[in-house]
Biopython code that builds the backbone (N, CA, C, O; Angstrom):
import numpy as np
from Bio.PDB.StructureBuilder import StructureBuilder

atoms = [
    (1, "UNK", "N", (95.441, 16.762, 105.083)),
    (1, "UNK", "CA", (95.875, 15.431, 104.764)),
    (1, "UNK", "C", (95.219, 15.010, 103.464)),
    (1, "UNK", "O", (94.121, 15.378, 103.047)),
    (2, "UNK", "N", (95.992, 14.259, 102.949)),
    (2, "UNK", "CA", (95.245, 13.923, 101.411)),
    (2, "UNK", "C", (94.992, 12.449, 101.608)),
    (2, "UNK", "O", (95.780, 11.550, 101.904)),
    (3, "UNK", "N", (93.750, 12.426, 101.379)),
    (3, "UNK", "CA", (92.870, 11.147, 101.340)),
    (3, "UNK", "C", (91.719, 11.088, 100.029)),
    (3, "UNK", "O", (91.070, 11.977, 99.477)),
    (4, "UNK", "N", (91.799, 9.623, 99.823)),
    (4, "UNK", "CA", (91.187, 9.419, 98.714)),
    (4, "UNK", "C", (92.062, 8.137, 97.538)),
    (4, "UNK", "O", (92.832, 7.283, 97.977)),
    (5, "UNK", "N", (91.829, 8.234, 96.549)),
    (5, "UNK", "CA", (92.370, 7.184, 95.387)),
    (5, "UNK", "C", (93.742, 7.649, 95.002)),
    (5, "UNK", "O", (93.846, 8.860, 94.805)),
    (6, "UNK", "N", (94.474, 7.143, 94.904)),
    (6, "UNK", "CA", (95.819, 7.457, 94.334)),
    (6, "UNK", "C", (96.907, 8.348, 95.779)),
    (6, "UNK", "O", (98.046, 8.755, 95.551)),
    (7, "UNK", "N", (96.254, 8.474, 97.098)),
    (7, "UNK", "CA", (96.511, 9.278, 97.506)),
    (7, "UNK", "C", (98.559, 9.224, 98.292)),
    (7, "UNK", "O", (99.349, 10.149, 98.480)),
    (8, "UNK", "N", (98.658, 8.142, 98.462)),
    (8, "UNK", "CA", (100.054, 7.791, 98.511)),
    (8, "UNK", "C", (101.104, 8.565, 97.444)),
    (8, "UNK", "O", (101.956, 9.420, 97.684)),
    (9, "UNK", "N", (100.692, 7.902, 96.109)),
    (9, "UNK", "CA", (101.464, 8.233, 95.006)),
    (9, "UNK", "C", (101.370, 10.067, 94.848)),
    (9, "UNK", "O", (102.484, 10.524, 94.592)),
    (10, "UNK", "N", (100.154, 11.258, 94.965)),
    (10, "UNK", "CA", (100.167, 12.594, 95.181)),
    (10, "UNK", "C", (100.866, 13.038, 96.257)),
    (10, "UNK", "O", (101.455, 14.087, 95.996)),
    (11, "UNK", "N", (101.016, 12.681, 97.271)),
    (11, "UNK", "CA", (102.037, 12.637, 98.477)),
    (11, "UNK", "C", (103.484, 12.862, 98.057)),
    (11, "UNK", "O", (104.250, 13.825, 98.014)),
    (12, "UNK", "N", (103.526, 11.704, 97.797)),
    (12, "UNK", "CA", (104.764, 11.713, 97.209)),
    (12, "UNK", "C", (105.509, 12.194, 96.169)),
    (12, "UNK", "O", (106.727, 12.043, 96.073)),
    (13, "UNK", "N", (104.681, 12.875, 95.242)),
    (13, "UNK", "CA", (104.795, 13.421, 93.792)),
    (13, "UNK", "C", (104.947, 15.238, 94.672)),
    (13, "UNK", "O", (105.736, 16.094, 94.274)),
    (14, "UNK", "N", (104.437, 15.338, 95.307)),
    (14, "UNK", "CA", (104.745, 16.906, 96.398)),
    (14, "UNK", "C", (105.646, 16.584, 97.429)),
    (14, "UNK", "O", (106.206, 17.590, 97.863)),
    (15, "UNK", "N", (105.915, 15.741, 97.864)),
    (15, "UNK", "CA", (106.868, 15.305, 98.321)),
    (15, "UNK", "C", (108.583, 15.960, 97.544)),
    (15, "UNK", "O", (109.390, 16.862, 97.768)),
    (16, "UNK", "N", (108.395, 14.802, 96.549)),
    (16, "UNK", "CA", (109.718, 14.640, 95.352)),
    (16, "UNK", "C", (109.835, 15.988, 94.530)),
    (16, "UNK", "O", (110.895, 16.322, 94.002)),
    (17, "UNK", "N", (108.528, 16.835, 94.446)),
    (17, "UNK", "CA", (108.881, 17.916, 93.985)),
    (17, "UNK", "C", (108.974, 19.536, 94.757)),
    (17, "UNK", "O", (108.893, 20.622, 94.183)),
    (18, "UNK", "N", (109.144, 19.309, 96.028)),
    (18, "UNK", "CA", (109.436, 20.510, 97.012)),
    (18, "UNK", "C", (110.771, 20.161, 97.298)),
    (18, "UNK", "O", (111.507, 21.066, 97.692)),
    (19, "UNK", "N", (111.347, 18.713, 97.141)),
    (19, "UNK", "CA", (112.942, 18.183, 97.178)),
    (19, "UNK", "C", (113.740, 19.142, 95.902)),
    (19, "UNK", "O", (114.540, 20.050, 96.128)),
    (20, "UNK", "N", (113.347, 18.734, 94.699)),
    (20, "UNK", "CA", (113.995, 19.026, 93.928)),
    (20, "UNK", "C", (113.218, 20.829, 93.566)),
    (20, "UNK", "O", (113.293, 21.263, 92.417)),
    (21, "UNK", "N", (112.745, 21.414, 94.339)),
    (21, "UNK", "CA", (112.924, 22.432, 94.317)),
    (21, "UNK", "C", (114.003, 23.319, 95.105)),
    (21, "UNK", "O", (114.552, 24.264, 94.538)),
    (22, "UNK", "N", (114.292, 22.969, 96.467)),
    (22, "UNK", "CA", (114.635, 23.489, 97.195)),
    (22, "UNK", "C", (116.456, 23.044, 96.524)),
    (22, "UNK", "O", (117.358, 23.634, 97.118)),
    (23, "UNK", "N", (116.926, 21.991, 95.279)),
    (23, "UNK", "CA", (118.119, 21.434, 95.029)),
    (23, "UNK", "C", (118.436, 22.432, 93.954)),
    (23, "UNK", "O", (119.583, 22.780, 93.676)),
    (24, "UNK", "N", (117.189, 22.935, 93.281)),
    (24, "UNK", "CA", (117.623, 23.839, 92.505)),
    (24, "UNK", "C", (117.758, 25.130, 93.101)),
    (24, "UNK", "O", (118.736, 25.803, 92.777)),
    (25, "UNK", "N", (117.010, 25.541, 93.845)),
    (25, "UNK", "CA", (117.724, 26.594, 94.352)),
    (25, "UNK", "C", (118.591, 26.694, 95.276)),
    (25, "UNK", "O", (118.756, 27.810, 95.769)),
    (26, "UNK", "N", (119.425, 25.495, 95.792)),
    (26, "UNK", "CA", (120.668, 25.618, 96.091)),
    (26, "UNK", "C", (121.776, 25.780, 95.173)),
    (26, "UNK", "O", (122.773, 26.426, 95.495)),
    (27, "UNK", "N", (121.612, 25.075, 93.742)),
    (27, "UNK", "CA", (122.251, 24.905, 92.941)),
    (27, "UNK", "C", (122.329, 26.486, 92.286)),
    (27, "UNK", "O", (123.430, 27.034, 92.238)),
    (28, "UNK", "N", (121.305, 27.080, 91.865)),
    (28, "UNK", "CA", (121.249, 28.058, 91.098)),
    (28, "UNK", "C", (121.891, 29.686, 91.852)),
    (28, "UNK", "O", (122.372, 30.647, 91.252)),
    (29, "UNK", "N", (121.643, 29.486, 93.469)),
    (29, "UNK", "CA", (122.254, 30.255, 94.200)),
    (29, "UNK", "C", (123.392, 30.397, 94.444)),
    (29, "UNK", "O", (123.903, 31.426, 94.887)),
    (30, "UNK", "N", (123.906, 29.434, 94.199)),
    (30, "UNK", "CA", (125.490, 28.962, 93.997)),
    (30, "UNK", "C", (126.436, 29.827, 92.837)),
    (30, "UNK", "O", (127.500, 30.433, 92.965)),
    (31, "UNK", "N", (125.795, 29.662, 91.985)),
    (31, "UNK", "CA", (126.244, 29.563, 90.269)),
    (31, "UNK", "C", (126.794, 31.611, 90.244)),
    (31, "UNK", "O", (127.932, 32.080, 90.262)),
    (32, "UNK", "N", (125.337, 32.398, 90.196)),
    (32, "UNK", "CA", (125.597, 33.556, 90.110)),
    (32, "UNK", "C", (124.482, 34.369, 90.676)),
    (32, "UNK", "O", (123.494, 33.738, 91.052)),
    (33, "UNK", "N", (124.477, 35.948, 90.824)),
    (33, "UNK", "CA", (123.509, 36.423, 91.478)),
    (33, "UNK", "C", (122.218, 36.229, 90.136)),
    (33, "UNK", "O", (121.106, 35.833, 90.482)),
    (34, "UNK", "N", (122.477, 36.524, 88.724)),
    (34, "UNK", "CA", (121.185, 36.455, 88.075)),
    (34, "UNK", "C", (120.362, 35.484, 87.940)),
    (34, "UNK", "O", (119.132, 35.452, 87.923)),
    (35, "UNK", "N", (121.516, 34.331, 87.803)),
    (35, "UNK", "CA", (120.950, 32.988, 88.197)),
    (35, "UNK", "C", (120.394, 32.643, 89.546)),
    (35, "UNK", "O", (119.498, 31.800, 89.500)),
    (36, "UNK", "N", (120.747, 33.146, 90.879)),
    (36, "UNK", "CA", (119.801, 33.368, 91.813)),
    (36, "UNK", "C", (119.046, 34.176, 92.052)),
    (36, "UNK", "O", (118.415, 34.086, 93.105)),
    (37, "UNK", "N", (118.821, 35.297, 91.143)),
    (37, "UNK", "CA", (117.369, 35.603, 91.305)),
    (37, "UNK", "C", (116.337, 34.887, 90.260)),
    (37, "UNK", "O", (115.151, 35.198, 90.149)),
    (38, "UNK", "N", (116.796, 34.192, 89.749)),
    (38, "UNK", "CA", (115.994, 33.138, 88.610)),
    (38, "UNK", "C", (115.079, 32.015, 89.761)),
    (38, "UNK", "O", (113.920, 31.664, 89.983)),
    (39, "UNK", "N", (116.856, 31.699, 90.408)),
    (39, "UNK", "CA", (116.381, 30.373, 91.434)),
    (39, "UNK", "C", (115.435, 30.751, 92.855)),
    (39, "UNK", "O", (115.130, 29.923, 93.713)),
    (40, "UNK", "N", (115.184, 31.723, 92.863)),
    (40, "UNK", "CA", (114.385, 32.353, 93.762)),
    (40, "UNK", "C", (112.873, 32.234, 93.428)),
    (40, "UNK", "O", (112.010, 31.446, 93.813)),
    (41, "UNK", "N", (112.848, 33.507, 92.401)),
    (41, "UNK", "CA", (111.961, 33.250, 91.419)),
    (41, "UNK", "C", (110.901, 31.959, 91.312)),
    (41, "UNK", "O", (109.737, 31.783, 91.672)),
    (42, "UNK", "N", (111.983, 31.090, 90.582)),
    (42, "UNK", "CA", (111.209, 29.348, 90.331)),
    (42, "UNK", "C", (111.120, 28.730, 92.082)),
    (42, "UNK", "O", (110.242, 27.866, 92.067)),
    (43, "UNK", "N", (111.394, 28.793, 92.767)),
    (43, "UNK", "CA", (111.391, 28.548, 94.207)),
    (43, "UNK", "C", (109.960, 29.362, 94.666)),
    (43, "UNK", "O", (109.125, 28.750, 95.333)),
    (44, "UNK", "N", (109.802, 30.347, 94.387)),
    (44, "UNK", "CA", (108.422, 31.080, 94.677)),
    (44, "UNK", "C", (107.132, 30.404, 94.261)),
    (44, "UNK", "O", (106.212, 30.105, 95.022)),
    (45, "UNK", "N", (107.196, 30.161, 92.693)),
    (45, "UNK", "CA", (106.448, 29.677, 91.950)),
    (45, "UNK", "C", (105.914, 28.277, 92.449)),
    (45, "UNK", "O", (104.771, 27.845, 92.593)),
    (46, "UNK", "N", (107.189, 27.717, 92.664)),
    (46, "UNK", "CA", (106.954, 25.934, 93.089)),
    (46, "UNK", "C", (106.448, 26.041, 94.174)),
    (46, "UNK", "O", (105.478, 25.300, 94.332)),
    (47, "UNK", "N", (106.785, 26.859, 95.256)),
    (47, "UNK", "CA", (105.804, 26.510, 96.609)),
    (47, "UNK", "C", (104.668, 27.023, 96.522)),
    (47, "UNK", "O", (103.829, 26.577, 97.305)),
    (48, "UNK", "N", (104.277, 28.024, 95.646)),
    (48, "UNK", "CA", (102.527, 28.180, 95.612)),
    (48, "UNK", "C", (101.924, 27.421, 94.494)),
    (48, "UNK", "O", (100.746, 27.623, 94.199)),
    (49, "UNK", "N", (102.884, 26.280, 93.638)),
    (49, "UNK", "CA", (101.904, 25.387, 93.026)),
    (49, "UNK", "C", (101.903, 24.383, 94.138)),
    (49, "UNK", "O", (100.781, 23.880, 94.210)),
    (50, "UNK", "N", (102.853, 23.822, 95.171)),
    (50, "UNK", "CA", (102.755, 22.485, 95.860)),
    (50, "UNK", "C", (101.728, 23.034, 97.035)),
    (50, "UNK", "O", (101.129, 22.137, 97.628)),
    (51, "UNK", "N", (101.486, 24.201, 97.392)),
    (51, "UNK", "CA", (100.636, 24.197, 98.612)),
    (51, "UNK", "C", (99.287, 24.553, 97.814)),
    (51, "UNK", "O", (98.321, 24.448, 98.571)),
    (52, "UNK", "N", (98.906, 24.969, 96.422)),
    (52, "UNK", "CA", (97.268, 24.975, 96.123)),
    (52, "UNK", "C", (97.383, 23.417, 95.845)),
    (52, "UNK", "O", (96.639, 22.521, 96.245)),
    (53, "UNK", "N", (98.260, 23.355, 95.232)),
    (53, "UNK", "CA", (98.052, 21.052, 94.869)),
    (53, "UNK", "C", (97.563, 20.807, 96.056)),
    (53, "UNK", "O", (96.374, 20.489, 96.075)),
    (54, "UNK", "N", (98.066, 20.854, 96.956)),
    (54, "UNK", "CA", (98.073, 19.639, 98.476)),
    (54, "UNK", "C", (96.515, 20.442, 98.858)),
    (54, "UNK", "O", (95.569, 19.675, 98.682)),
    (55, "UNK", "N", (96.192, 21.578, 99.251)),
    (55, "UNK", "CA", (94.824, 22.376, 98.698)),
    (55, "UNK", "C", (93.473, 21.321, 98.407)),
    (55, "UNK", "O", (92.505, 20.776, 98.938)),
    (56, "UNK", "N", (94.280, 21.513, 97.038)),
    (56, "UNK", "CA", (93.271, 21.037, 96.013)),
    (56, "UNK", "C", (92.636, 19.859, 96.537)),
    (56, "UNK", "O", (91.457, 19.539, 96.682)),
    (57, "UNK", "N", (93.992, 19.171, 96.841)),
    (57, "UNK", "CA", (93.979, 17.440, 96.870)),
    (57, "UNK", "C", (93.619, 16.960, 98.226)),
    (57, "UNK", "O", (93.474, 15.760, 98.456)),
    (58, "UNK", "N", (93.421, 18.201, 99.439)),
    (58, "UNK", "CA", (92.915, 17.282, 101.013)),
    (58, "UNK", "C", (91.680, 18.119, 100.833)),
    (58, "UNK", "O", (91.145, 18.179, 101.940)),
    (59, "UNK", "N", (90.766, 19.000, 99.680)),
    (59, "UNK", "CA", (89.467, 18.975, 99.936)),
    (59, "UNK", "C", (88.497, 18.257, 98.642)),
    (59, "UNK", "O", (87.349, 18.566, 98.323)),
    (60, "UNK", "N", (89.150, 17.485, 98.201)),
    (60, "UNK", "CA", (88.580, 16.399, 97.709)),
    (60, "UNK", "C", (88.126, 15.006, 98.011)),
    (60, "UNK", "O", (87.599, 14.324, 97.132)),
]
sb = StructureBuilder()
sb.init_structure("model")
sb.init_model(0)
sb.init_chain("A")
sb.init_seg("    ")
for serial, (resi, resn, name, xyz) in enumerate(atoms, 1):
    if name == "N":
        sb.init_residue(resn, " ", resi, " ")
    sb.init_atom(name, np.array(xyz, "f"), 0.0, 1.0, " ", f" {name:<3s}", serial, name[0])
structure = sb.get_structure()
């Protein structure tokens, strides 16, 4: 759990950006296979920056 100063607004900022991850890789899976292995790809990336963030941010 993230606790501390600002901690609503970081919530929500991992929140809004595991949304619009998971929109792009609907979108990009859609389109073509190279473009879904792109959208895969950036889908990989984004969930191991939002789970060291949230990490970072409930042992502070």
């Amino acid at each position: 759990m993230i606790i501390g100063k600002h901690s609503a607004i970081k919530g929500f900022g991992l929140f809004l950006y595991a949304i619009i991850t998971v929109l792009v890789l609907i979108c990009t899976c859609n389109v073509g296979s190279f473009w879904g292995v792109i959208g895969v790809l950036n889908a990989i990336v984004n969930v191991w920056v939002i789970l060291s963030l949230f990490k970072y941010w409930s042992n502070n």
